[in-house]
N, C-alpha and C positions, 0 to 999 in steps of 0.2 A: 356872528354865527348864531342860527337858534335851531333850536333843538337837534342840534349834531352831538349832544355829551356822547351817547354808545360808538357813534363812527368815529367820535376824534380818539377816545378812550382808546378804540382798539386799534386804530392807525399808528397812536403816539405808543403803545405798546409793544407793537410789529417794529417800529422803526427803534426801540431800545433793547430788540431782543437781544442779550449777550450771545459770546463764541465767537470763536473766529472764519466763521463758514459764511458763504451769501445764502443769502435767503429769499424765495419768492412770496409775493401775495397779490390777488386780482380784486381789483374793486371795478367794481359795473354799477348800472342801474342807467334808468332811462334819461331821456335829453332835460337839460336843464333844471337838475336837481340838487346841483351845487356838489359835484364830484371834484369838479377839475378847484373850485375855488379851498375846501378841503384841503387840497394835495397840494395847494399852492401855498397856502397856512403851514401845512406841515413840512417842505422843505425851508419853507423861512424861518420854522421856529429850529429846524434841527441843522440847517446850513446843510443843506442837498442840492441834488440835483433835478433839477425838472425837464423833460423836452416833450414838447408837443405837435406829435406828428401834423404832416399834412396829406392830401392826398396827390402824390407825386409818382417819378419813378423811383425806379430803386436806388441807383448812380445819384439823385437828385437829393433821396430820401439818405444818405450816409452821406453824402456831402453838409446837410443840414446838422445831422446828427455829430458829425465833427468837428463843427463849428461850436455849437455850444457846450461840448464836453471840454471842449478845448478853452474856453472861454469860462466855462466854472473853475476850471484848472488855474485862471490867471495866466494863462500863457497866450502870446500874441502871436503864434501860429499853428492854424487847425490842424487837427488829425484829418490826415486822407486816408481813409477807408476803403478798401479795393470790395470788402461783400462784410457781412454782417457778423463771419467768424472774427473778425479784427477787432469790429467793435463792439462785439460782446466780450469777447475778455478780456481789453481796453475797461472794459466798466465793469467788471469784477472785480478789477485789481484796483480801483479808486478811491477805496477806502483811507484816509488819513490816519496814520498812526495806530492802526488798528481796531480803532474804534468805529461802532456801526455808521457807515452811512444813509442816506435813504437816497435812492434816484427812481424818480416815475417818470415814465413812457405815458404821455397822455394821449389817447386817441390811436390806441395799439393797434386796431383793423386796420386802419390805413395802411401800418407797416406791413401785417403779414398778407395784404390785400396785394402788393408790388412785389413782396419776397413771403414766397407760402413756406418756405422755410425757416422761417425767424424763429416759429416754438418748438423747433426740433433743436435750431442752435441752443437757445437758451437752454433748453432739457439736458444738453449734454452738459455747457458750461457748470450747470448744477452737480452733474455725475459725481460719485464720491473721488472717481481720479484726479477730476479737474477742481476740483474744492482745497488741494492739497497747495495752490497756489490764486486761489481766489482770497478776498478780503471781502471784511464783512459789510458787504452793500445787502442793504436790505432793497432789494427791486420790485418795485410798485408795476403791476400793469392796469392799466384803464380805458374802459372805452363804453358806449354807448349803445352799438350793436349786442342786444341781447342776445341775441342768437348766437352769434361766433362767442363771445366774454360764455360765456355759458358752458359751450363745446369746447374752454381751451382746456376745463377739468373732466371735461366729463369720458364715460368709454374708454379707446382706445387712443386719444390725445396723448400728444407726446410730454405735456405738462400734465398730466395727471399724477396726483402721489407726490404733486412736487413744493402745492403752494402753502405754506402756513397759517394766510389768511384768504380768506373769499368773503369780502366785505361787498351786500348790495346795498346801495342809498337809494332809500326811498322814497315815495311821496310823500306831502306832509296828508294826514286823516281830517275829514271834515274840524275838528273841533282847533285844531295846531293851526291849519289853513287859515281860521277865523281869527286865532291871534297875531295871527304872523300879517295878515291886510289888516287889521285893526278895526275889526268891523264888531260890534257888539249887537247890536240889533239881529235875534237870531234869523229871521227871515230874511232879512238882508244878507245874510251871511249864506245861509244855505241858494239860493238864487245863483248868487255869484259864485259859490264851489258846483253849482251847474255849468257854468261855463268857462272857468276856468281853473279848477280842482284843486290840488296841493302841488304845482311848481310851485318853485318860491320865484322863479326868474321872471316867470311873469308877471307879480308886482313889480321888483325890483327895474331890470333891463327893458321889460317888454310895455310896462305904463308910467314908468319913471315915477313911482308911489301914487299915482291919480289912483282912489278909490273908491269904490259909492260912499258918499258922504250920510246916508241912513236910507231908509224906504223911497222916501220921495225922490231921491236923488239918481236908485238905480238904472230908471229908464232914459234917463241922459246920457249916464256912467255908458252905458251898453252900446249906446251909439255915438260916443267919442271917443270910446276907449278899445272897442269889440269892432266894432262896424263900419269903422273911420278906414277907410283905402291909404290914410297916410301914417298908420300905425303899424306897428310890428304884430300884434293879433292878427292884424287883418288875414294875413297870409299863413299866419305859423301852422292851420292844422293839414295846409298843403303840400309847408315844408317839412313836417314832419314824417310825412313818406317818401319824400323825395331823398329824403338824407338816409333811409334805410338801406343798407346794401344788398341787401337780401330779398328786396322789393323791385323788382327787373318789371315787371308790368303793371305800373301803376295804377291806370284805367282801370283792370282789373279789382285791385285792392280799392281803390275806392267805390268801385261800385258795389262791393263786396261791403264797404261799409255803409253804405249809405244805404243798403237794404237793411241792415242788424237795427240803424238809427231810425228807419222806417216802422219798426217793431218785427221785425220777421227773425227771431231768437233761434228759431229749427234750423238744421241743414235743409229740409225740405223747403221752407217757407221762403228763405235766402234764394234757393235754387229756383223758384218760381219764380220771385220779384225780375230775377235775371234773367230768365228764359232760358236757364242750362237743367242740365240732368245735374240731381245731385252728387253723384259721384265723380264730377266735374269740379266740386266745388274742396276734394277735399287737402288739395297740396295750398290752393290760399288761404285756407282757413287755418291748415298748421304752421304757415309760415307767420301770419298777422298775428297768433297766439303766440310762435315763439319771439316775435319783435316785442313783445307786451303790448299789442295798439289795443286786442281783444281776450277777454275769460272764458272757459269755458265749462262752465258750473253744470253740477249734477242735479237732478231735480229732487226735492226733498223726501219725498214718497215713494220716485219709481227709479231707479238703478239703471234702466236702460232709456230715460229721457235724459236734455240735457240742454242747456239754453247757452247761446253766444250772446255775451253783451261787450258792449266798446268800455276799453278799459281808461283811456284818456276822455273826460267832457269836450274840452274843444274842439274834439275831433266829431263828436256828436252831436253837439250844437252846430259845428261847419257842415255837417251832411243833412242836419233837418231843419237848419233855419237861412243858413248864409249860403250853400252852394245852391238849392233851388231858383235864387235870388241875384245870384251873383252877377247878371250884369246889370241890374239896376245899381246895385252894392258898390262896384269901380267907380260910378260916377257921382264925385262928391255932391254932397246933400241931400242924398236919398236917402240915406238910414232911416231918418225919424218916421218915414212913410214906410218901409219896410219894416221896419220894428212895431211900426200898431196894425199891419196886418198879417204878421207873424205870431201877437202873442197866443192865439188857441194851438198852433203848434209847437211852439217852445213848452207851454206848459204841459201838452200831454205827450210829445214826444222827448223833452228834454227832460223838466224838469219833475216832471211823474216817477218816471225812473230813476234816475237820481236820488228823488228822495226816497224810494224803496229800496235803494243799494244802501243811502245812510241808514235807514233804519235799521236794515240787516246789519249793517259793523255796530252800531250804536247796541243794539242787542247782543255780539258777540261778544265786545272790547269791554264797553260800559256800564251795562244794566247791571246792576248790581244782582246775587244770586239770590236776594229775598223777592226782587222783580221776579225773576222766572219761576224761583220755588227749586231753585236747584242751579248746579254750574253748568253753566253754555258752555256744551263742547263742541256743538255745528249747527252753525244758519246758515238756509239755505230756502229758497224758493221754490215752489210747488205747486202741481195741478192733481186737484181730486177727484173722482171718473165720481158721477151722480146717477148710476143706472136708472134711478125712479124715473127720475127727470130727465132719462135719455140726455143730460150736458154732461159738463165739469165746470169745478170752481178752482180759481186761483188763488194762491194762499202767499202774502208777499213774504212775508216773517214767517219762518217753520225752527224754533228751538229746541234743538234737542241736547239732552245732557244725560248721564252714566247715573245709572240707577243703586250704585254701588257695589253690583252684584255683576260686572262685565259685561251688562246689556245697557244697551241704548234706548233711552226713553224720551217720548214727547214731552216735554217741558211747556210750551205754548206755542198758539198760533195769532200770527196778527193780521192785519188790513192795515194797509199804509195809503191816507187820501190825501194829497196836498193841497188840493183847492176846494173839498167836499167838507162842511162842517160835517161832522159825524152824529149819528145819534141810534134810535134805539135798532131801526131796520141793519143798519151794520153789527151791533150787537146779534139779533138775531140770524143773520148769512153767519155768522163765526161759530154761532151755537149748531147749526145746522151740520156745517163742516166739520166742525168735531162729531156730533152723530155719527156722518159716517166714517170718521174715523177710526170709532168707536167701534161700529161694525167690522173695520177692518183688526182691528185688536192693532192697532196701533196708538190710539190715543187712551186718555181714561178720563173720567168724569173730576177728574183733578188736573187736567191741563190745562191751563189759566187759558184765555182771552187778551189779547192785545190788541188797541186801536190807536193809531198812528193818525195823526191830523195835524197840518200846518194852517189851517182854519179855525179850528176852535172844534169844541164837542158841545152837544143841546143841553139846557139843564136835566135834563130827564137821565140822559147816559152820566152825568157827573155824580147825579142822588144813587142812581145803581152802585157807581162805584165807589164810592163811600161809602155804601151800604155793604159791599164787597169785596174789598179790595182785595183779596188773595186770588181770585178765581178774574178778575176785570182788571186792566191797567188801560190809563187814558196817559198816553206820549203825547207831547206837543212838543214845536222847536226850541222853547226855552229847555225842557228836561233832555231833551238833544243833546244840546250845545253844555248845560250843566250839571245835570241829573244823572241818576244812576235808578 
């Protein structure tokens, strides 16, 4: 297990809750982030029960489900279940001796997907009438589907007010991700959390531990391990809307991504790449948010901007380097020739952004508050209207933090370049930016300066900031991956 200490803590917590009452709690989060292996820990270490749905009928689905309840039980013939009130207080009362047991429902849509009834039984099973003959099961629910695991607490859901825990697992962050593949070289690291983020499943299940072995190693790594037709990568960012149930027209949703990956961030920009009216666009766009595939971030400056970015990489690297491509890509041997006329668009379609999303968490989570000159309480990305200059500029890092007085104040702004050595000209576009900042009374003449480079910086911008370091900070991927 690595870095599960908070989820196991509060699982193994939930599952020792004293009384004699059953108890609910819902653990979610998205595919392959080590839920079901958790829960599978924790009935083993408490002696539970586990059952993991399939997508069946209902008759099929309680026939499974009585088999193995019967089977935890030691008994060598199944419970038959005629509907799902049987076998929900069948497993209320399962408790041995009194003492808490744990039983989890893995993959709970399934069930309430064939019986839309199931969170209204369990609501009742919970009721304080029916508690007076229930035992103390602490009852796990789990599943994947963001959307529904979300909507069983939330509003007017029949489980609301009911569960004691709502545990989400999450990705692992740039810096966990680079421990958990064992990758120390931080450009090497950060490349590869371009394409395939913080799963943990896809080191483990999905390359069977193959990792880039350092720099020189990764453009191999990518195309036997990413791009190879006979790997489990190959497909997964296909199948991971495919497995969404909430997702009824696919076509749609991925076209829908593959414009976001294209750089089109606006509802307008998305809407053109498609050729629809925007307000065409706005039931898949809250559906792909509620599945977590996309974010949808405020703009730092203006309140009514607002940008979609893809919240999974592989799903971004599958829309702007491997679906373009894709049938050279099925037919084994092509990668290495797809891969070297791919790399100007991985790097400014993938891994550009990317590493401007690290910088933003790296800013928020990491930077220490002597970095900014105060505590980061929001990063976030931003466009600033340049009336002289008839443009605007983009600002990738915008930190703001509590001035102590209940207002919100700029803290700094940065430029994030991953293939640009940096130097004085980026210095001065930052100093400009603040100008008009300035002008807007949003900034002040003490809002530091931040440059972001996975390249390097000129000696010229290093002598500046040594000469300055309160007001200038130079990030590279080492203080990334270690620095604050």
């Amino acid at each position: 297990m690595f870095d599960r200490d908070f989820e196991w803590a509060e699982l193994t917590r939930f599952a020792a809750l004293p009384g004699p009452r059953a108890a609910l709690g819902v653990v979610s989060g998205r595919r392959r982030q080590g839920k079901t292996f958790l829960l599978d820990a924790l009935t083993h270490a408490s002696g539970g029960f586990m059952f993991t749905a399939t997508e069946t009928t209902e008759a099929d689905a309680l026939r499974q489900f009585g088999q193995a309840l019967a089977h935890h039980r030691g008994q060598s013939t199944p419970f038959r279940f005629l509907h799902w009130d049987e076998a929900v207080t069948e497993l209320m009362r399962s408790a041995d001796q009194g003492r808490p047991t744990t039983a989890v429902i893995d993959e709970f849509p399934f069930l309430a997907k064939a019986s839309p009834a199931l969170p209204s039984i369990i609501q009742r099973a919970l009721d304080p009438a029916a508690q007076h003959t229930n035992t103390p099961v602490r009852l796990l629910l789990c599943g994947s589907a963001l959307s529904f695991m979300g909507g069983l607490l939330a509003g007017n859901a029949p489980l609301r007010g009911r569960a004691g825990l709502e545990l989400i697992v999450p990705t692992l962050d740039f810096r966990l991700a680079a421990e958990f593949w064992e990758i120390t070289d931080p450009r090497t690291a950060l490349l590869t959390n371009a394409i395939v983020g913080g799963t943990p499943a896809y080191r483990r299940e999905f390359t069977q531990g193959d990792t880039p072995a350092g720099a020189d190693d990764f453009d191999a790594w990518v195309t036997r391990a990413v791009l190879n037709p006979a790997r489990p990568l190959f497909r997964e960012a296909r199948y991971l809307l495919a497995e969404e149930p909430e997702l009824h027209d696919t076509a749609l949703y991925h076209s829908v991504l593959a414009a976001i990956a294209a750089g089109n961030t606006a509802r307008g920009g998305i809407a053109d790449y498609l050729g629809r009216k925007s307000t065409d666009l706005a039931h898949p766009l809250s559906v792909l948010q509620d599945v977590g595939m996309i974010t949808h971030e405020a703009d730092a400056f203006r309140r009514n901007r607002s940008a979609y970015r893809i919240a999974e990489p592989l799903v971004a690297f599958y829309h702007a380097v491997m679906r373009p491509a894709w049938g050279d890509l099925e037919r084994p041997g092509r990668a290495p020739t797809v891969w070297r006329r791919t790399q100007s668009t991985f790097r400014s379609k993938v891994v550009g952004p990317h590493f401007e999303q690290v910088c933003r968490q790296w800013a928020r989570w990491h930077a220490s508050p002597e970095t900014h000159g105060g505590q980061a309480t929001r990063v976030a990305a931003g466009t600033v209207n340049d009336p002289a200059a008839r443009t605007s500029h983009e600002v990738d890092v915008a930190v703001h933090g509590d001035s102590g007085e209940g207002r919100e104040v700029l803290l700094a702004i940065g430029e994030a370049k991953w293939n640009d050595r940096m130097g004085r000209g980026h210095l001065e576009r930052l100093q400009h930016i603040r100008s008009l900042l300035i002008d807007r009374g949003i900034a002040t003449d003490t809002t530091r300066l931040h440059c972001y480079s996975g390249a390097g910086f000129t000696d010229e911008l290093h002598a500046l900031a040594e000469h300055d370091p309160h007001h200038l900070q130079l990030i590279d991927p080492q203080r990334l991956y270690h620095g604050e």
